[in-house]
N, C-alpha and C positions, 0 to 999 in steps of 0.2 A: 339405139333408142332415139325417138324426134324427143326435142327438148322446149323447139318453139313452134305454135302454132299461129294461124291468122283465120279469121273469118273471111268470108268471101259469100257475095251473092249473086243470083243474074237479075236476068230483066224482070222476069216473073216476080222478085223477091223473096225468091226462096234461099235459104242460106244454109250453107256447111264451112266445112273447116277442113283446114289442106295444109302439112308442114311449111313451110316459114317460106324455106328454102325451092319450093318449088314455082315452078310460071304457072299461072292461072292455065284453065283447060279455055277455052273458046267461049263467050258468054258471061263468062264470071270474073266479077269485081271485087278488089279489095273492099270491106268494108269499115275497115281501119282500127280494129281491134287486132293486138300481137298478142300473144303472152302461152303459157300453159294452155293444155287440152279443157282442162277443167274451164279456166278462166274464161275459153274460148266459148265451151256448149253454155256457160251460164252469160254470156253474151247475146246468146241466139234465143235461149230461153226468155229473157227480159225483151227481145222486139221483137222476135218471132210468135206472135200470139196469135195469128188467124193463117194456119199453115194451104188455105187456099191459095191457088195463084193468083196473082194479081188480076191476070186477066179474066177468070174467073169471076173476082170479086166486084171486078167493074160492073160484068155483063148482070150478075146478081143488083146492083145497084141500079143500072139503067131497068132492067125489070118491073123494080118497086117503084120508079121512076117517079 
């Protein structure tokens, strides 16, 4: 059983969660939250609020321009 978790995001800022112990996959950054599973999703939940990609949200932006 994983005991410690970490949040982690890429460039897009999208973010998940990866046991403690493991190296990032290619793209993805600490995002400097450790602790529990739970601790971790209600980490993502509080800044995770506009699950678009970034660069999505940009092009949406330059749009309404």
């Amino acid at each position: 059983m994983i005991d410690a978790f970490r949040v982690v995001r890429n460039d897009e800022e999208q973010y998940s969660i990866m046991p403690a112990d493991m190296v990032n996959p290619f793209g993805w950054h600490d995002e400097g939250t450790v602790g529990s599973r739970e601790a971790c999703l209600d980490r993502i939940r509080q800044v995770w609020t506009d699950l678009r990609p970034r660069s999505l949200r940009e092009a949406t932006r330059a749009r309404r321009g």
